[in-house]
C-alpha positions in Angstrom: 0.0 0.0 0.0 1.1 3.5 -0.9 1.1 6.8 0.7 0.5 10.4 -0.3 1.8 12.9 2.1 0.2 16.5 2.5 1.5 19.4 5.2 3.2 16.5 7.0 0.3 14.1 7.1 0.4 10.5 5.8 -3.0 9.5 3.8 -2.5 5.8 2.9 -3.2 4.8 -0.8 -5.0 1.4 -2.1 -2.7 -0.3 -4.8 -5.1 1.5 -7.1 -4.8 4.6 -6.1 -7.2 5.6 -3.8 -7.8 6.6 -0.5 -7.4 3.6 2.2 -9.7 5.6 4.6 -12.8 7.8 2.4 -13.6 9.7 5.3 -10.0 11.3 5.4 -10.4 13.0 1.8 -10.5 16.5 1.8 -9.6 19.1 -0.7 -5.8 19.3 -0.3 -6.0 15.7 -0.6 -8.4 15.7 -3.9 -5.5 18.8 -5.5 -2.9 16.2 -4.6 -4.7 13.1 -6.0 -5.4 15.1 -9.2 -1.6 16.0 -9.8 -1.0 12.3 -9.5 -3.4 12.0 -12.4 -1.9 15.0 -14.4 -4.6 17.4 -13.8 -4.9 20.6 -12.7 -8.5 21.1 -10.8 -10.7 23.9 -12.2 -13.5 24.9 -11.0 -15.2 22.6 -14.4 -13.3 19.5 -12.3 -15.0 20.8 -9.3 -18.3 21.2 -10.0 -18.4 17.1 -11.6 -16.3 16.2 -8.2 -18.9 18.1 -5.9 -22.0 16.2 -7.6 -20.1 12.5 -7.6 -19.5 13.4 -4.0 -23.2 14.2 -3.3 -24.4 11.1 -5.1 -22.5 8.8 -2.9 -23.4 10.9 0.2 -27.1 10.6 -0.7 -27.2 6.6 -1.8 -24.5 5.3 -0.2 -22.9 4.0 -4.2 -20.8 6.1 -6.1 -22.7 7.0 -9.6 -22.0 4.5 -12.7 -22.1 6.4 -16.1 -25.9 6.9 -16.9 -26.6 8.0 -13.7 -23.6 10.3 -12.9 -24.5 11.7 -16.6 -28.2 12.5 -15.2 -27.1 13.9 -12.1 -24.8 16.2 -13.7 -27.6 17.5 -16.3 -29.8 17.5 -14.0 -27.3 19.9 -11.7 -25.5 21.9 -14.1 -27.6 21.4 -17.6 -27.1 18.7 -20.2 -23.7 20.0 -21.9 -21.9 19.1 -18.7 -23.3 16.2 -18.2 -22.4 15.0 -21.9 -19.7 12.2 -22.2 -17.9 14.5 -24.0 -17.1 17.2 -21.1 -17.0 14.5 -18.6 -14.2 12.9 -21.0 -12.3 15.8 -21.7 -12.0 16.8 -18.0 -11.2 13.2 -16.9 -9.6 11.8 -19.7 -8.7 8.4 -18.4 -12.3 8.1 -17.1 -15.2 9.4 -15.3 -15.4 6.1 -13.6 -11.5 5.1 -12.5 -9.9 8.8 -12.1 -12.7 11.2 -11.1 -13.7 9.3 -8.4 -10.4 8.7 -7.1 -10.0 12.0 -7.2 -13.2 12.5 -5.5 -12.6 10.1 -2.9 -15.0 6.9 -3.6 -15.4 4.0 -4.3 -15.3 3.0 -8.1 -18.7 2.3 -9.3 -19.9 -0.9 -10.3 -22.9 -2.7 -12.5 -24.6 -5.3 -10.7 -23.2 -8.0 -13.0 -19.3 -6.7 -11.9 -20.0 -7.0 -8.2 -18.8 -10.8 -6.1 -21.7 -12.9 -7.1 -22.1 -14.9 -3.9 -22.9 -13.0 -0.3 -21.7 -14.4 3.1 -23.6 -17.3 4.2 -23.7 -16.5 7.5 -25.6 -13.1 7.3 -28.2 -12.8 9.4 -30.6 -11.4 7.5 -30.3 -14.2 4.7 -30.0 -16.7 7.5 -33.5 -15.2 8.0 -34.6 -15.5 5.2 -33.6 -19.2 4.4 -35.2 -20.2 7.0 -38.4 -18.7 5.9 -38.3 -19.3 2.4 -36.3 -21.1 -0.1 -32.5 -22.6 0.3 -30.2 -22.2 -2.0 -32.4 -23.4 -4.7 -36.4 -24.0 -5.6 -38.7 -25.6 -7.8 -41.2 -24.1 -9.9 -42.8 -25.6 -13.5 -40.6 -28.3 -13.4 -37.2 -26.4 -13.1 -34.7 -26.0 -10.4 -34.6 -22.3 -9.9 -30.8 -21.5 -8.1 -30.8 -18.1 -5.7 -28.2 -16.0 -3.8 -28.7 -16.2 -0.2 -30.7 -13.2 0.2 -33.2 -15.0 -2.1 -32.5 -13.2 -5.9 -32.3 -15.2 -9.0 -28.9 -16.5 -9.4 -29.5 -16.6 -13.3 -32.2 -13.5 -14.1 -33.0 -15.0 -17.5 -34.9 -17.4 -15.3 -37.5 -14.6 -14.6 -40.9 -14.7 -15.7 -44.3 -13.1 -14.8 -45.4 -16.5 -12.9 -42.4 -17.0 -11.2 -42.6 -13.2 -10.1 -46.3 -14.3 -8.5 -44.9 -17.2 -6.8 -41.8 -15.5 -5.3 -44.3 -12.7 -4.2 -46.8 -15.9 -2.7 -43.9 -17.3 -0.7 -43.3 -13.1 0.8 -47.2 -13.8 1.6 -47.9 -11.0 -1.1 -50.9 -11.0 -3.8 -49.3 -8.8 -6.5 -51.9 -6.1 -7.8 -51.6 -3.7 -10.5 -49.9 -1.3 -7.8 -47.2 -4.1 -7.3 -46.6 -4.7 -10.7 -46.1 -1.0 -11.7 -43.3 -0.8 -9.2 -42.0 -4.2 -10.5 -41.6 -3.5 -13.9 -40.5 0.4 -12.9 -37.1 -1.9 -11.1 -36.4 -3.8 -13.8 -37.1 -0.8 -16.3 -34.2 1.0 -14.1 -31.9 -2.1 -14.3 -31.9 -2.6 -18.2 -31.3 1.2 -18.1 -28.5 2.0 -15.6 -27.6 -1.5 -14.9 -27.6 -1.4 -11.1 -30.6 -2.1 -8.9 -31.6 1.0 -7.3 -32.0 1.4 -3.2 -34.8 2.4 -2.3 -33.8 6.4 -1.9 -33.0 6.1 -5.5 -36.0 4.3 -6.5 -38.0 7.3 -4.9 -36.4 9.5 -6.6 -36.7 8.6 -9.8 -40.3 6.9 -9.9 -41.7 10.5 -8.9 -40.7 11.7 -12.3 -43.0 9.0 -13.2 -45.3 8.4 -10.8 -46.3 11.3 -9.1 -45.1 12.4 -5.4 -47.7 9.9 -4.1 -46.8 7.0 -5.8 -43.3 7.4 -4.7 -43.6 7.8 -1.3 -42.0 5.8 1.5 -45.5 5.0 2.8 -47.2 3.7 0.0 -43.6 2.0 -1.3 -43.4 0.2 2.2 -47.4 -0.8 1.7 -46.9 -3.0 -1.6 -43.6 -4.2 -0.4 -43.5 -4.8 3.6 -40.1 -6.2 3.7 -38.5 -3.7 1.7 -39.4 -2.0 -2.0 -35.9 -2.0 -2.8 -34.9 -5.6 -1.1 -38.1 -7.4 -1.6 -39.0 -5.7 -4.7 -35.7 -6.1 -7.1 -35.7 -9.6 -5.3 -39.6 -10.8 -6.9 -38.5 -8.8 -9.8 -35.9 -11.5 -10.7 -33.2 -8.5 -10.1 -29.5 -8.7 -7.8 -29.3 -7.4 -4.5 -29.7 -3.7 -4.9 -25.9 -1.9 -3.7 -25.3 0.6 -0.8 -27.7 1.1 1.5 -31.0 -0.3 0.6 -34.4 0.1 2.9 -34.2 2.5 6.2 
């Protein structure tokens, strides 16, 4: 492990480059990260580097592409949120050097992240015991899952196998359910992560309405969690970050 040093102070370096500890980043560290990159900060750097760093302080994930692009058009208007700006300010990419820079993690798709969780988490411990183990049946096939209960292989996903996941979670799925079930897997095909449920707020009240987005009504289809429970009977991984308050 490496080591920058600013003023004095040791800030110890990943073997990629990043900041061992996140919560140590600061400015002076971000100016020294950069000239380790070859870049001089602007205030152009800064203003993509303030809205990665808000991302990641409001859903707990750093931004991958699509959605760092719509966060940045949505802040500053679509020309800065264009690949090309992002590319020309962080020429070795938005993804690997700007959020080094800004002190985060890199982001990841779903299908990039370790495919199996520990075993011994309580929650899927939980819900093992409850529910299926490692595998079901259903129409004849053997239906494999991660221990938290989402589809191993999504391609396995259908409609009925939706209704029967949602049957074992005691839930009838209504047209209410399904909107917000196909609104998850809508968001995955697009962004390729499954979104926590601060994001899946967020974005289904451009859709939706205020009311339809709401913790309380979210929390009324899906008991156990819209983001958990939901990308789980929507045949979707494990959303990242953190997922249901």
């Amino acid at each position: 492990m490496t080591a920058l040093r600013i003023n004095s102070v040791r800030y110890s370096l990943t073997p990629d480059g990043r900041l061992a500890n996140l919560a140590a980043w600061n400015e002076d560290v971000a100016q020294a990260l950069a000239e380790k990159e070859h870049i001089e900060l602007t205030d152009e750097h800064w203003e993509i580097l303030c809205v990665m760093r808000l991302f990641y302080q409001e859903y707990n994930i750093s931004p991958v592409r699509k959605l760092l692009r719509r966060s940045v058009a949505e802040r500053l208007g679509p020309d800065k949120g264009s690949d090309a700006h992002l590319e020309h300010l962080f020429p070795n990419g938005v993804e690997i050097q700007a959020t080094r820079i800004a002190g985060i993690p890199t982001p990841l798709l779903d299908a990039e992240l370790e495919s199996f969780p520990q075993a011994n988490d309580a929650f899927s411990m939980s819900y093992e015991n409850q529910h299926f183990i490692s595998e079901f049946q259903f129409e004849g096939n053997t239906i494999r899952i991660y221990a938290h209960g989402n589809l191993v292989d999504p391609t396995e996903w259908s409609e009925p196998l939706a209704e029967f996941m949602a049957a074992r979670d005691g839930l009838h799925l209504s047209a209410e359910h399904w909107e917000v079930l196909r609104f998850l897997r809508k968001f995955y095909f697009e962004f390729g992560i499954s979104p926590m449920v601060r994001l899946l707020m967020k974005h289904m009240e451009e859709q939706f309405g205020a009311e339809k987005s709401s913790e309380e009504y979210l929390y009324t289809l899906f008991p156990a969690g819209p983001s958990r429970q939901g990308s789980r009977i929507a045949g979707l991984p494990e959303p990242q970050g953190c997922i249901d308050p």
